[in-house]
C-alpha positions as a Markdown table, in Angstrom:
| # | Residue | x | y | z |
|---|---|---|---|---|
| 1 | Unk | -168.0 | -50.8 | -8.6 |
| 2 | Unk | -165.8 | -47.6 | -8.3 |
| 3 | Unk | -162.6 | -49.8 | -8.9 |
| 4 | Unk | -164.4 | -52.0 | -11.8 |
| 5 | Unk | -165.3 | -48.3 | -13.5 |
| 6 | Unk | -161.6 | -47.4 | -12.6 |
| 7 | Unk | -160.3 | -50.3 | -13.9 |
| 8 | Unk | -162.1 | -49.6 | -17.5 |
| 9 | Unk | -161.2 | -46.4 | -17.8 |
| 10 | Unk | -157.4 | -47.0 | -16.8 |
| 11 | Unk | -156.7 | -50.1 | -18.9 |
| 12 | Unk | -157.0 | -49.4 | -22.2 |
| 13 | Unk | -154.8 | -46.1 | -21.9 |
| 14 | Unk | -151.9 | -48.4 | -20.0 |
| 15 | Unk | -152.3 | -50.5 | -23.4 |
| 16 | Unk | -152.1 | -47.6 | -26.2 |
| 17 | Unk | -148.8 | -46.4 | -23.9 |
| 18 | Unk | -147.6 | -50.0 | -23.7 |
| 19 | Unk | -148.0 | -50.4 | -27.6 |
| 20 | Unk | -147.2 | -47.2 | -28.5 |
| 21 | Unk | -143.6 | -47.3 | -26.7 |
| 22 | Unk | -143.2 | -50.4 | -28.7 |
| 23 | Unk | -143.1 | -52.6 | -25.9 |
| 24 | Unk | -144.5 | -56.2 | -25.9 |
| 25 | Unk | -146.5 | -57.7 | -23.0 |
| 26 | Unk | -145.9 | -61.7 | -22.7 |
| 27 | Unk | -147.4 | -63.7 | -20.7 |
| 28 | Unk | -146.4 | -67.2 | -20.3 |
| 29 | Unk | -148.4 | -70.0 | -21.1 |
| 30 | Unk | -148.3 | -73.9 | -21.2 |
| 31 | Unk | -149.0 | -75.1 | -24.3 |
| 32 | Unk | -153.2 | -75.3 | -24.6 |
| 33 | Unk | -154.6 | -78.1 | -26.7 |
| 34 | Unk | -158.2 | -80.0 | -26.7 |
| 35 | Unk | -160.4 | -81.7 | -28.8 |
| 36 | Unk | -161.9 | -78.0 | -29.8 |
| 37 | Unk | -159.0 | -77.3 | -31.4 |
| 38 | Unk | -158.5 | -80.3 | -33.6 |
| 39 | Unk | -155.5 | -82.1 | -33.1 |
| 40 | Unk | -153.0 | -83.0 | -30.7 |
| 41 | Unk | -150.9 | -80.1 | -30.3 |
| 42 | Unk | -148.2 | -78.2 | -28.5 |
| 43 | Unk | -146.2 | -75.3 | -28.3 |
| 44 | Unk | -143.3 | -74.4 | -26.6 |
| 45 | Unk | -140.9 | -76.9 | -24.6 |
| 46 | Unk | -142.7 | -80.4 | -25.7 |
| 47 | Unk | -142.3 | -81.5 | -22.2 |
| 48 | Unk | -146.2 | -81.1 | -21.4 |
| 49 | Unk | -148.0 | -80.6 | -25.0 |
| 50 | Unk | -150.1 | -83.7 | -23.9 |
| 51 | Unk | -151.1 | -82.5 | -20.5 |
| 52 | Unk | -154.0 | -80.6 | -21.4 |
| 53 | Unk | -155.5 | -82.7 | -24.7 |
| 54 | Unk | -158.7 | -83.9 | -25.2 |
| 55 | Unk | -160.3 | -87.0 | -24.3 |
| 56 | Unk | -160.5 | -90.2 | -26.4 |
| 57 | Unk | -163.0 | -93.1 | -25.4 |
| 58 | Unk | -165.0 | -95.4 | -26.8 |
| 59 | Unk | -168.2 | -94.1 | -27.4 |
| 60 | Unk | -166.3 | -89.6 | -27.4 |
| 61 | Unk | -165.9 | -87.4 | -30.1 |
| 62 | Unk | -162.5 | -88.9 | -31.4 |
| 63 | Unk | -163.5 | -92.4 | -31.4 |
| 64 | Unk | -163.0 | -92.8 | -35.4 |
| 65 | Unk | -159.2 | -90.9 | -35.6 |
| 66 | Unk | -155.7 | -90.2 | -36.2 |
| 67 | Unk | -156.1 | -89.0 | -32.2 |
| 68 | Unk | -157.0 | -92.5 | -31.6 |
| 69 | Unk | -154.9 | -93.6 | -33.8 |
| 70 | Unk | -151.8 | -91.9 | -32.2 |
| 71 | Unk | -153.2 | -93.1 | -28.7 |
| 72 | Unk | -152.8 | -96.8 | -30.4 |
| 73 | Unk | -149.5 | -95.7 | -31.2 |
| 74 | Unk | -148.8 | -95.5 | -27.8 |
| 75 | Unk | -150.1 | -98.3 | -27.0 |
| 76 | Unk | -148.3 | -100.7 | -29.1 |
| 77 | Unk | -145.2 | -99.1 | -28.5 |
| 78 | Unk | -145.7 | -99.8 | -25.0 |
| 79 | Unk | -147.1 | -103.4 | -25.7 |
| 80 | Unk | -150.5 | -103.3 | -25.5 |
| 81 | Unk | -151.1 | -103.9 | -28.9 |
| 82 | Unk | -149.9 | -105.3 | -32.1 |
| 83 | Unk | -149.4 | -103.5 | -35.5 |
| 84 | Unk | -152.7 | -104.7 | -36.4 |
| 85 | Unk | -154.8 | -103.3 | -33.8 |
| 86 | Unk | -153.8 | -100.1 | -34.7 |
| 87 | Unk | -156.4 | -98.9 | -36.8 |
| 88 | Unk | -157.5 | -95.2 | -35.3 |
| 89 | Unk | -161.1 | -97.1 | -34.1 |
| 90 | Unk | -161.6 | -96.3 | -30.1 |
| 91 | Unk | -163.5 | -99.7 | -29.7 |
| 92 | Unk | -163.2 | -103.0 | -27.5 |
| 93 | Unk | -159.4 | -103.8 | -28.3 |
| 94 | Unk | -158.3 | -100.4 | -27.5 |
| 95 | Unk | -160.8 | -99.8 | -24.4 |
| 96 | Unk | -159.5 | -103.0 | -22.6 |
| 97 | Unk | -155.3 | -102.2 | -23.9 |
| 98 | Unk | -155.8 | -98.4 | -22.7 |
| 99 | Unk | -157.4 | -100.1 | -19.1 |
| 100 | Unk | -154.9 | -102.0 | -18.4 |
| 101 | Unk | -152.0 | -99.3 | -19.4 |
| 102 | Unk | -153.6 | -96.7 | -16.7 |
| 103 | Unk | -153.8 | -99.4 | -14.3 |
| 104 | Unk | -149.7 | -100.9 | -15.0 |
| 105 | Unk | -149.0 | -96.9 | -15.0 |
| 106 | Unk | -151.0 | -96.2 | -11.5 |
| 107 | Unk | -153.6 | -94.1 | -12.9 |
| 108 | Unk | -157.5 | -94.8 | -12.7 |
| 109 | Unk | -157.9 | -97.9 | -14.8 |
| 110 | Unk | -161.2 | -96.4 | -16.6 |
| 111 | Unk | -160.8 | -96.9 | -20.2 |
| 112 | Unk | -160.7 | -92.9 | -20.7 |
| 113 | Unk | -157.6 | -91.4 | -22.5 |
| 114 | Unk | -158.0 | -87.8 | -20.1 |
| 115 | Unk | -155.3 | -85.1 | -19.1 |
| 116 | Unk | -154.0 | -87.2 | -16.7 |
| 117 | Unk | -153.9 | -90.5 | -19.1 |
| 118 | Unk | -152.4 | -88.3 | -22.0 |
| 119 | Unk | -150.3 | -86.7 | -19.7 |
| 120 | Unk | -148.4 | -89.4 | -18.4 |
| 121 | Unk | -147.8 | -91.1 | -22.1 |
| 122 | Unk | -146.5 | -87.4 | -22.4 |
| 123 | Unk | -143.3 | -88.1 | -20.1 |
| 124 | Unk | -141.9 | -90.1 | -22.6 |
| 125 | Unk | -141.9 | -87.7 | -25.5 |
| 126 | Unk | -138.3 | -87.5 | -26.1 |
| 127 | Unk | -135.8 | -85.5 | -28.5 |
| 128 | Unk | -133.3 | -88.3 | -29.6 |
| 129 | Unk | -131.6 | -86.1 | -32.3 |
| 130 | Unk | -130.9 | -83.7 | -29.9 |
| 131 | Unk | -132.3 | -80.5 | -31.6 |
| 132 | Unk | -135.0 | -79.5 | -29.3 |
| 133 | Unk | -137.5 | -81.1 | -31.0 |
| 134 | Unk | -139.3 | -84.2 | -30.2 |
| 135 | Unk | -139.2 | -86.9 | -32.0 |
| 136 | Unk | -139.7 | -90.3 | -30.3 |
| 137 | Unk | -142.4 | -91.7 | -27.9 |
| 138 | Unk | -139.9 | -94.0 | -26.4 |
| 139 | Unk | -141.7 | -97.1 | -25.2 |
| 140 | Unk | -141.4 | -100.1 | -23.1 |
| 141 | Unk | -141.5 | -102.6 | -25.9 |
| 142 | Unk | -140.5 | -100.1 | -29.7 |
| 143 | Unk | -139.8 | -96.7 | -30.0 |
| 144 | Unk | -141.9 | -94.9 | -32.4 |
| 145 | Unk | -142.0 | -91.6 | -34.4 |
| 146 | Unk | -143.8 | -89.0 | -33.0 |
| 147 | Unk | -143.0 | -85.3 | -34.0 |
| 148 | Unk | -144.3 | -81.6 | -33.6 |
| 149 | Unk | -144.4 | -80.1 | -36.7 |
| 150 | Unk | -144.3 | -76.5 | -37.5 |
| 151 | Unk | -148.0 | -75.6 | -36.6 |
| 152 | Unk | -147.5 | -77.2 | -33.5 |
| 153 | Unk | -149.5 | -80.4 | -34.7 |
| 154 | Unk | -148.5 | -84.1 | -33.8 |
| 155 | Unk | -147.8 | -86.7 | -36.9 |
| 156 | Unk | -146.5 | -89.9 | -36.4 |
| 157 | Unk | -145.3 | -92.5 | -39.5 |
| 158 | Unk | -147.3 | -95.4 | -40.9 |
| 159 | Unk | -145.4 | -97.2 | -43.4 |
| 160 | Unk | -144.3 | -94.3 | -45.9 |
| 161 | Unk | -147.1 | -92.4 | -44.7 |
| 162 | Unk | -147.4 | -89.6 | -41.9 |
| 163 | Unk | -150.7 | -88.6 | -40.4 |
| 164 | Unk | -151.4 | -85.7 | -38.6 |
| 165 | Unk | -153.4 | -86.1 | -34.9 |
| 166 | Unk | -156.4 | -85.0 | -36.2 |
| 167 | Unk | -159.5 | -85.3 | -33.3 |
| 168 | Unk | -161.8 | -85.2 | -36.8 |
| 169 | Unk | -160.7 | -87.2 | -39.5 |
| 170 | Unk | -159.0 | -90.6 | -39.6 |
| 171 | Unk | -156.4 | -91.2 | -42.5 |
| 172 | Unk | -154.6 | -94.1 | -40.5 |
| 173 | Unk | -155.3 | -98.1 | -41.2 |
């Protein structure tokens, strides 16, 4: 009690002499996305921007999106689907294709697109240009487009287009 009633006092006045000596206080962070926030995002070194997204399942939040729709992405550039299943609908096609790609990647095959599902599509973010930036999800069968744009928000190419990851609205065909 005596050191949460210290504690109140004390803090504050370490701030205004922090701030008013100019100084900046940073603390480190990995980048911090879920499906709260919207979209697939990052910050930082893109190395784990997936790590911590949200979840995508049939059935979730999600399941009509360009999240999905990204997911798909992966999916077909890893093989487990065609052009024409991706069409940002979480349903039967997808569920089975995402199964199987947790299972051939040693994760638990349960259908669910989680932190550790996301994560390890993650790994094979890649900067190809070499400007620090990603800009490839480098699959086992194509290598797609995939890039962080300047609010931290994933977009990947359809065609001519470019959608946004958005958790809430699906743009993608």
């Amino acid at each position: 009690m005596f050191l949460n009633r210290t504690l109140r006092k004390t803090l504050p006045v370490a701030l205004a002499a922090v701030t008013a000596l100019g100084l900046d206080i940073c603390v480190a962070t990995s980048a911090s996305a879920n499906i709260n926030d919207g979209y697939v995002s990052g910050s930082g070194a893109f190395a784990d921007d997936w790590d911590d997204e949200g979840t995508l399942a049939k059935g979730y939040p999600g399941t009509y999106s360009n999240a999905t729709c990204l997911w798909q992405k992966v999916l077909y550039a890893d093989g487990y689907l065609t052009t024409s299943q991706v069409d940002g609908v979480f349903g039967s096609t997808t569920d089975a294709a995402t199964y199987t790609w947790q299972y051939d990647h040693g994760l638990e095959a349960d259908g669910i697109v989680g932190k550790k599902t996301f994560s390890r599509a993650g790994d094979k973010l890649r900067d190809q240009t070499g400007d620090g930036q990603v800009d490839t999800y480098l699959g086992k069968t194509h290598h797609i487009t995939m890039v962080r744009n300047s609010a931290g928000r994933y977009a990947f190419s359809e065609g001519a287009a470019t959608h946004v990851a958005s958790y809430t609205s699906r743009t993608c065909s």
